[in-house]
C-alpha positions as CSV (number, residue, x, y, z in Angstrom):
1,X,99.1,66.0,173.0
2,X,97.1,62.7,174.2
3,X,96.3,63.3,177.7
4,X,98.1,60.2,178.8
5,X,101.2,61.2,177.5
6,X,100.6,64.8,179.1
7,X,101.6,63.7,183.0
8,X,105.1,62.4,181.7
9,X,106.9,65.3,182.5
10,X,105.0,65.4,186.2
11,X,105.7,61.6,186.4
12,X,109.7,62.1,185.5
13,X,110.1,65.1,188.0
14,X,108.0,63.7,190.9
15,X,110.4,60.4,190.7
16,X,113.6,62.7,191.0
17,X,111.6,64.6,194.1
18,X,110.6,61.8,195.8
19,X,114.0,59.9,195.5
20,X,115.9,63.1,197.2
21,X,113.3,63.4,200.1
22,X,113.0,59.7,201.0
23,X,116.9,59.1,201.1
24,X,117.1,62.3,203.5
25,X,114.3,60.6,205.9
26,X,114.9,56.9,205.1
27,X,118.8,57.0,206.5
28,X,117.6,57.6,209.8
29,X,116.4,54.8,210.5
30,X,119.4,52.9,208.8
31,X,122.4,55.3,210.5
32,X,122.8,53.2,213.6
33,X,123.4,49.7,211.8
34,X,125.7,51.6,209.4
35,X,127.5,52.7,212.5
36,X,127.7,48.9,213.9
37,X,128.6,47.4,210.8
38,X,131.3,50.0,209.3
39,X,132.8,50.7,213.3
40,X,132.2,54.4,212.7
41,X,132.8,56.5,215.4
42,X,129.8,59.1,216.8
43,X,131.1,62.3,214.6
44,X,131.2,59.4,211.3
45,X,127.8,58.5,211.8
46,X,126.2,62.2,212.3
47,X,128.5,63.3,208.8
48,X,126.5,60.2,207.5
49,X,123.2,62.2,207.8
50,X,124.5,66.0,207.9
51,X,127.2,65.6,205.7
52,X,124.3,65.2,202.8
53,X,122.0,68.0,204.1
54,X,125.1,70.7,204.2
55,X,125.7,70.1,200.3
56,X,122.0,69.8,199.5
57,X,121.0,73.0,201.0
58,X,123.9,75.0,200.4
59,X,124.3,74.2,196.8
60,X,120.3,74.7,195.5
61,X,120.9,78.3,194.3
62,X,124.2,77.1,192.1
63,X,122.0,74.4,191.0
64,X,119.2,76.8,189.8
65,X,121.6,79.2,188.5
66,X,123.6,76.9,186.0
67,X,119.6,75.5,185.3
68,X,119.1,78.8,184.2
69,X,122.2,79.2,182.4
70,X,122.6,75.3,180.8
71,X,119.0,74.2,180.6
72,X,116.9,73.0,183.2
73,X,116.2,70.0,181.3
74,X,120.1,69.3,181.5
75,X,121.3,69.9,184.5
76,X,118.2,68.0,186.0
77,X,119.5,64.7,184.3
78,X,123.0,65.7,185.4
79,X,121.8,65.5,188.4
80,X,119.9,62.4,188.5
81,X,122.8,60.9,187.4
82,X,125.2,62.2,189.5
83,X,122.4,61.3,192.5
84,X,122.3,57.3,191.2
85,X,126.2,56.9,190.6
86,X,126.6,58.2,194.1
87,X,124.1,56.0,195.6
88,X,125.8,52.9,194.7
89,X,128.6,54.2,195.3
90,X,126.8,54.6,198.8
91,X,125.6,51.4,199.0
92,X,129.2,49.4,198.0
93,X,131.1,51.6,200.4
94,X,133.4,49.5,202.7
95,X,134.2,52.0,205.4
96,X,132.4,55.1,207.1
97,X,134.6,58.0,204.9
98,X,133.9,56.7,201.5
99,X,130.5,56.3,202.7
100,X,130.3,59.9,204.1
101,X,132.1,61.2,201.0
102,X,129.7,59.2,198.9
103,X,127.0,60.8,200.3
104,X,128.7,64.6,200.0
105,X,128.3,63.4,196.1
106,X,124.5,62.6,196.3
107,X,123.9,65.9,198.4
108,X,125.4,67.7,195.5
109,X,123.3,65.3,193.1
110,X,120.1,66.2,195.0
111,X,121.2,69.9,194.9
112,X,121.0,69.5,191.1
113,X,118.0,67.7,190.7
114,X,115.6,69.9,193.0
115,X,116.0,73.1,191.2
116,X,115.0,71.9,187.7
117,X,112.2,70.1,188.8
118,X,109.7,73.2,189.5
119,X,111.6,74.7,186.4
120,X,110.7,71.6,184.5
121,X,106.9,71.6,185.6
122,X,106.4,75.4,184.8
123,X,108.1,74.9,181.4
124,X,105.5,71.8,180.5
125,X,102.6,73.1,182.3
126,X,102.0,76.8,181.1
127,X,98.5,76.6,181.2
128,X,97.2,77.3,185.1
129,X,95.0,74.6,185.9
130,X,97.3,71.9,185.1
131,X,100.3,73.2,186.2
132,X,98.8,74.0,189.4
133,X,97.9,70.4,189.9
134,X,101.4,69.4,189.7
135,X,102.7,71.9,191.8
136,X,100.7,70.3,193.7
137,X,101.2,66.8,193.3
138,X,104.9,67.6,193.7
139,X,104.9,69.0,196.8
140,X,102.8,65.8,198.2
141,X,105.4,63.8,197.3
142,X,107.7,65.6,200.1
143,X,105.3,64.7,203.0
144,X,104.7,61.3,201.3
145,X,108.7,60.9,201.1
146,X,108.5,62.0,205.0
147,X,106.7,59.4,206.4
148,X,107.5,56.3,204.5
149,X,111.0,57.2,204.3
150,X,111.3,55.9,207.9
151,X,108.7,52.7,207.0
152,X,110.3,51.6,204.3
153,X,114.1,52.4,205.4
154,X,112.8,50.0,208.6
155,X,111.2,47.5,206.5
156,X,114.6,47.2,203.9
157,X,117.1,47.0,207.3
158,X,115.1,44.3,209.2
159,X,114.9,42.4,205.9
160,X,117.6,42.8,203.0
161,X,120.1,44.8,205.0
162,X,121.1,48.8,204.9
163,X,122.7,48.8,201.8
164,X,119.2,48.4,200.0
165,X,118.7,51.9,201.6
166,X,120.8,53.1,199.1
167,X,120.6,50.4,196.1
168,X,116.5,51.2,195.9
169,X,117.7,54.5,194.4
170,X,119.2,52.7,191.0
171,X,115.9,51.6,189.4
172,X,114.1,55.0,190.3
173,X,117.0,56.8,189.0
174,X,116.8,54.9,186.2
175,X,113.4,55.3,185.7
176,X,113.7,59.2,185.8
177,X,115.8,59.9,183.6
178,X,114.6,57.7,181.2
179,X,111.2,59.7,181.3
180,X,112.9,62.9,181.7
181,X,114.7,62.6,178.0
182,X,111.7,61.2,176.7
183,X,108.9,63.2,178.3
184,X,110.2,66.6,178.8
185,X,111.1,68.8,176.1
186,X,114.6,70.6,175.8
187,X,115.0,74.0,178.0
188,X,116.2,77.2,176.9
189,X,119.8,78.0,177.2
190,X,121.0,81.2,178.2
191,X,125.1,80.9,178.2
192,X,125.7,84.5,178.0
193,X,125.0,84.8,181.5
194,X,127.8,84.3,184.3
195,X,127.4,82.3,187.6
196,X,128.9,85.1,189.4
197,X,131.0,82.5,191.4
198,X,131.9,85.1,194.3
199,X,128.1,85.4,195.2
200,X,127.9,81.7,194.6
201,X,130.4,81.3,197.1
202,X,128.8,83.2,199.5
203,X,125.6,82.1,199.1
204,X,126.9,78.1,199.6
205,X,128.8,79.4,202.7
206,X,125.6,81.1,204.2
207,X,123.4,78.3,204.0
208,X,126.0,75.6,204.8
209,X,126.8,76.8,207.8
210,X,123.3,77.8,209.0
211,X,122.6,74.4,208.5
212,X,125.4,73.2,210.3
213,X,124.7,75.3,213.4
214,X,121.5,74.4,213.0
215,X,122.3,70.7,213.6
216,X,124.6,71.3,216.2
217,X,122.0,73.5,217.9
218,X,119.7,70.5,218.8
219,X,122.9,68.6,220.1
220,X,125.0,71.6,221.9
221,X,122.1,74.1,222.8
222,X,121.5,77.0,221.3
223,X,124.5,78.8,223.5
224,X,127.3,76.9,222.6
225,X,130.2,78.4,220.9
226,X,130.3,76.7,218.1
227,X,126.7,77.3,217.1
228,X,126.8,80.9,217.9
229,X,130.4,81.1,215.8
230,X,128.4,79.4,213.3
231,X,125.6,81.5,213.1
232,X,127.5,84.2,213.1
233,X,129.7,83.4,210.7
234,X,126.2,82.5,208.3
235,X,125.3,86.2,208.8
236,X,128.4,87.4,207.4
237,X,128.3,85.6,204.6
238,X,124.9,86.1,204.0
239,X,125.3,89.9,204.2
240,X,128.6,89.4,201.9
241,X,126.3,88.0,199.7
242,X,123.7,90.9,199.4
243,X,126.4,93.1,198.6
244,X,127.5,91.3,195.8
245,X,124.2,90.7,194.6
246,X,123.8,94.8,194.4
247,X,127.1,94.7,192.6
248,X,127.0,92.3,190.1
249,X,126.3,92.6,186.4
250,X,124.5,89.7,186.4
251,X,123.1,88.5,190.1
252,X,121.8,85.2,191.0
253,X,118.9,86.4,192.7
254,X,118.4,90.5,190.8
255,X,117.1,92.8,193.9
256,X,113.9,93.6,192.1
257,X,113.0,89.9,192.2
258,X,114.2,90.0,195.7
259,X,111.9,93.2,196.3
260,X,108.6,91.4,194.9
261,X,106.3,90.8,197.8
262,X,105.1,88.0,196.2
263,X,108.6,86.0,195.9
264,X,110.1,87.2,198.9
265,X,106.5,86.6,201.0
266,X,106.0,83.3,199.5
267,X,109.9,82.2,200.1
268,X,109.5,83.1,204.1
269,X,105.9,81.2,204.2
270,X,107.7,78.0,203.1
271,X,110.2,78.4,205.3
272,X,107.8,78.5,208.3
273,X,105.2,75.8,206.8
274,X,108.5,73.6,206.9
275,X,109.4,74.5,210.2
276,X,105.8,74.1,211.7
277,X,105.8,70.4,209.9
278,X,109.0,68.8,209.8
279,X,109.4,70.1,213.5
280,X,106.1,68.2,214.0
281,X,107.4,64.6,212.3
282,X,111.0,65.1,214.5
283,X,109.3,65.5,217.9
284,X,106.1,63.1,217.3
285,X,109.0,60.3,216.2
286,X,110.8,60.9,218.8
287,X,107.8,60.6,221.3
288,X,106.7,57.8,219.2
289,X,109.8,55.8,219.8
290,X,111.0,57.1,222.9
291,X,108.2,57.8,225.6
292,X,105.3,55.1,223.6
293,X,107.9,52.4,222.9
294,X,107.2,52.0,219.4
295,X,109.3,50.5,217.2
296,X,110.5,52.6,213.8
297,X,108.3,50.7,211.4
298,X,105.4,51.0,214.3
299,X,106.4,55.1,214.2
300,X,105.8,55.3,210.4
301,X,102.6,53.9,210.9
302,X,101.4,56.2,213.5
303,X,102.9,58.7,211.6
304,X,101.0,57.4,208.2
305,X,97.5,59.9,209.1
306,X,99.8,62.9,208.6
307,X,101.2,61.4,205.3
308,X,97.5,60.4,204.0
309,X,96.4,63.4,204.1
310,X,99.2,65.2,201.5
311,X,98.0,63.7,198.3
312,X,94.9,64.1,198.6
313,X,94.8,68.1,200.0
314,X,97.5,68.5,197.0
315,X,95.0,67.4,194.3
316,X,91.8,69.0,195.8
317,X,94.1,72.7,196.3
318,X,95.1,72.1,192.4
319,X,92.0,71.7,191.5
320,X,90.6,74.6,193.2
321,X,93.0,77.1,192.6
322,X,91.7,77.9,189.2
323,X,88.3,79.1,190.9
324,X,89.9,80.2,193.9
325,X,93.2,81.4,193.4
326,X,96.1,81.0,195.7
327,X,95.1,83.3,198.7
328,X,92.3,81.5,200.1
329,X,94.1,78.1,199.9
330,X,97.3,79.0,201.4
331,X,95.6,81.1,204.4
332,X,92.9,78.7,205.3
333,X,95.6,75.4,205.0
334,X,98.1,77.2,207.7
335,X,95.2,77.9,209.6
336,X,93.9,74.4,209.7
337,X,97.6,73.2,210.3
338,X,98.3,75.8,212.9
339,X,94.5,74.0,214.3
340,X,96.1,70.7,214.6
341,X,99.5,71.7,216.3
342,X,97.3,73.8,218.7
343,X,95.1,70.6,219.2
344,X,98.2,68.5,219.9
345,X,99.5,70.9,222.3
346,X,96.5,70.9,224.8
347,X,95.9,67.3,224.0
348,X,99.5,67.2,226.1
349,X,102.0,64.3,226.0
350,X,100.3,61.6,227.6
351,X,96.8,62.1,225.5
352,X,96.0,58.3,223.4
353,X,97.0,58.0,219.9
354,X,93.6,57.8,218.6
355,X,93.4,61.7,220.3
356,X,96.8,62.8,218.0
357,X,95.1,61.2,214.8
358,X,93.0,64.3,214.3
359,X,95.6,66.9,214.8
360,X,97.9,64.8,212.9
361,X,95.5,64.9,209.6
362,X,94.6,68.5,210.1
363,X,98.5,69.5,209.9
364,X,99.5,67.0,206.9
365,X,96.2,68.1,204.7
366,X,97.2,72.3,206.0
367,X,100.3,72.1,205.1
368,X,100.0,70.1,201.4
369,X,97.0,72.5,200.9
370,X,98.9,75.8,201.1
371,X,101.6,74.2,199.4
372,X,100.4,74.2,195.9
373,X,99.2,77.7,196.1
374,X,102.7,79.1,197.6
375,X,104.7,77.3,195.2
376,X,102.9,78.7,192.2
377,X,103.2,81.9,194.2
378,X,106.8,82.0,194.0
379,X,107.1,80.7,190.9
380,X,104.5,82.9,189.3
381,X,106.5,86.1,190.0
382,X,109.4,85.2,188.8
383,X,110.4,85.6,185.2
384,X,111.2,83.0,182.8
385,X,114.7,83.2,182.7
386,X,114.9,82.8,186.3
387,X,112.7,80.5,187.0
388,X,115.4,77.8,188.1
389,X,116.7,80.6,190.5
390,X,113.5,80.9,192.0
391,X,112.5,77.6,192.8
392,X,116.2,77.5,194.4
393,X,115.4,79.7,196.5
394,X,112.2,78.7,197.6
395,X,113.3,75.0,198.2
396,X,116.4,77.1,199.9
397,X,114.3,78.4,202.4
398,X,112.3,75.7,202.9
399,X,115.2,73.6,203.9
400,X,116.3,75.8,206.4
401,X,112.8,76.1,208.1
402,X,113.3,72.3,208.2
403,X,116.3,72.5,209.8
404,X,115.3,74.8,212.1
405,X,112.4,73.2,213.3
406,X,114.3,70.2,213.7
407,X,117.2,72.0,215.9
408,X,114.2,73.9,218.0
409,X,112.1,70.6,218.5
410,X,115.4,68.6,219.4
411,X,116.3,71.7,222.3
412,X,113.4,72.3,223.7
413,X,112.7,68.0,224.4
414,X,116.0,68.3,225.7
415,X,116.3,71.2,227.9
416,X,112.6,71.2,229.2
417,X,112.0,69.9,232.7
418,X,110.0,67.2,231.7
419,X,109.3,65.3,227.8
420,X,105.6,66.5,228.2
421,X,106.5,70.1,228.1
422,X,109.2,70.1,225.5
423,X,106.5,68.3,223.5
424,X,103.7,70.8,224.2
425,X,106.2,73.6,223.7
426,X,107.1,72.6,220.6
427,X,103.2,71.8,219.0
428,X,102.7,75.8,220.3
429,X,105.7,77.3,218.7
430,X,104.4,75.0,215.4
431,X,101.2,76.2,215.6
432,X,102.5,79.9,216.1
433,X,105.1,79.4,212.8
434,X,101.7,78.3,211.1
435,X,99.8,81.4,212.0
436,X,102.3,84.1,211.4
437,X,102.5,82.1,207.7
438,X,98.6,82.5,206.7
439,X,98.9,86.1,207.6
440,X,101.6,86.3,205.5
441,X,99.7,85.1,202.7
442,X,97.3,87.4,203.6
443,X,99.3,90.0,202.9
444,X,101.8,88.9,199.7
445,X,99.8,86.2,198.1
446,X,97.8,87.3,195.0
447,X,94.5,87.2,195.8
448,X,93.0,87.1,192.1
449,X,93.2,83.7,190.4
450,X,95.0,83.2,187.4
451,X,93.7,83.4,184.0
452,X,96.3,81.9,181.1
């Protein structure tokens, strides 16, 4: 195969990625015009953004399991498709429910599309160098989706209007489906294996309502009723789920995968890495906007150093990887990120931007760095035939260490005596999620690199 032809399949998958994470950022910046123009009341608008993370998160592992079961290949287009319809459905809506239940519809698009994609790239990719550059290059394009989701969601308000939020979406869908059918080859079906709807039940109840609690958490506190009914209620269900699993003919997640250090070590790291940086974005936007003044295309800006920084760690940790191997990659990039955090913590609210640009870069290039080698951690120890299930579950976990860091950042500003201590209070308990992740690596990442 030419070598030009060869990145199609990274090209295709990366388009779908990218086009989940920037519509998760970019209606951020859009949800209060929405509000104004459709009259929607306060619990309307917050469905408009959490109504779309509930089905996303809580539908990943169904989404890797009928990947598994269907074809990756398949129920990645099905999703792309399902994400594009939706999105103009989004963008024609008239009122605020058929927009919220429009965007219920992408969630479950999005929910589709993420599972397959690290399928998809270890199916095309079997030999290590290159696959580990697109693991890499894929998870870039999360941070990258990030930070210009709030530039370019400003940019297409102030200009063309919201709905251009959600029309952008129809070309890149377009796009990626059109490479996906003609890039990727066709996956391996395995129809004689059940969905075991009962644990997929469980599982979708677990994680939707951590997530929802999650939410609330940043908005209610952390003692509120309905967050601790919540979370409560996610552990039951969660433990319901386990049980089934050690039931079932045929689990989702079998307990021997479950039992590897390797996928159940490198499933926790990206929670944490997630939490350390997406806790990071929240607070520094909100500082950026609310205590500095700047506007939300100014905040994407100032947030740009974090975002430079992913692409090009992701290509240097793919390339090294094959001389390295994971461990050394994932333990020095949490150190560096847990570095920055740190820095940003004693540099204390009121430091100069220029003195944030530093830790800004060090976290954004720590955390793409480890990515690559976590991600081919994770997918590494699982076997073929569950590879969609295991990249559910690491994107799974990774979006509740989002959501958590989120909920934590959002508390602590809020509850802290001052916005300079919530601030440094949250770089710290970054920077700690950071360091308990490289010695995790240090401990369940293979140390060896890989020879195929």
């Amino acid at each position: 195969m030419r070598e030009q032809r060869s990145w199609g399949p990274l090209l295709a998958v990366c388009a779908g990625y990218f086009m989940v994470i920037l519509d998760v950022t970019a209606i951020n910046v859009a949800v209060p015009v929405i509000g104004r123009e459709l009259s929607a009341s306060l619990t309307g608008i917050q469905w408009i953004t959490d109504g779309y993370t509930l089905v996303f998160a809580g539908f990943l592992l169904t989404g890797g399991a009928l990947g598994d079961r269907l074809g990756n290949r398949r129920v990645f287009c099905s999703g792309v498709a399902v994400f594009t319809v939706a999105s103009a459905a989004c963008a024609l809506a008239p009122s605020a429910p058929v927009l919220v239940a429009a965007r219920l519809v992408e969630g479950l698009g999005a929910a589709l599309i993420v599972p397959g994609s690290l399928a998809l790239l270890q199916q095309a990719y079997p030999e290590s160098a290159a696959r580990s550059r697109a693991f890499g290059l894929w998870g870039s394009m999360a941070g990258i989706a990030a930070a210009a989701g709030p530039l370019l969601g400003g940019l297409l308000v102030s200009t063309v209007g919201w709905r251009w939020v959600f029309l952008i979406n129809l070309p890149v869908g377009a796009v990626c489906l059109a490479l996906t059918l003609r890039q990727v080859a066709p996956s391996p079906r395995r129809a004689a294996r059940s969905l075991d709807w009962p644990a997929q039940c469980a599982v979708v109840a677990a994680v939707a309502l951590l997530t929802a609690a999650l939410n609330e958490a940043g908005r209610r506190g952390w003692t509120d009723p309905a967050v601790l009914a919540g979370v409560g209620l996610a552990v039951l269900a969660a433990a319901g789920f386990w049980v089934r699993e050690r039931l079932a003919r045929s689990p989702v997640l079998p307990p021997s995968m479950l039992r590897s250090r390797a996928m159940s070590g490198g499933a926790v790291i990206g929670l944490l890495f997630n939490f350390g940086f997406y806790g990071m974005v929240f607070t520094a936007s909100l500082d950026f906007q609310h205590t500095r003044g700047f506007s939300a295309l100014g905040t994407g800006l100032a947030l740009f150093p974090a975002v430079a920084m992913t692409m090009f760690a992701s290509v240097l940790s793919g390339r090294l990887s094959r001389r390295t191997g994971d461990r050394p990659l994932v333990v020095s990039g949490m150190t560096l990120a847990a570095l920055g955090l740190a820095g940003w913590a004693v540099a204390g609210a009121e430091a100069a931007y220029p003195l944030l640009v530093a830790p800004m870069m060090a976290a954004g290039f720590g955390t793409s760095f480890a990515l690559t080698g976590s991600t081919a951690t994770v997918m590494g120890a699982a076997p073929p035939a569950y590879s969609g299930a295991a990249s559910a579950l690491f994107n799974t976990t990774r979006q509740i260490g989002s959501a958590t860091g989120v909920a934590v950042g959002g508390s602590l500003l809020a509850s802290a005596t001052d916005h300079g201590t919530g601030l440094r209070t949250s770089m710290a308990i970054g920077a700690l999620a950071y360091v308990t992740a490289a010695c995790l690596a240090w401990r369940c990442v293979p140390a060896a690199p890989e020879r195929t």
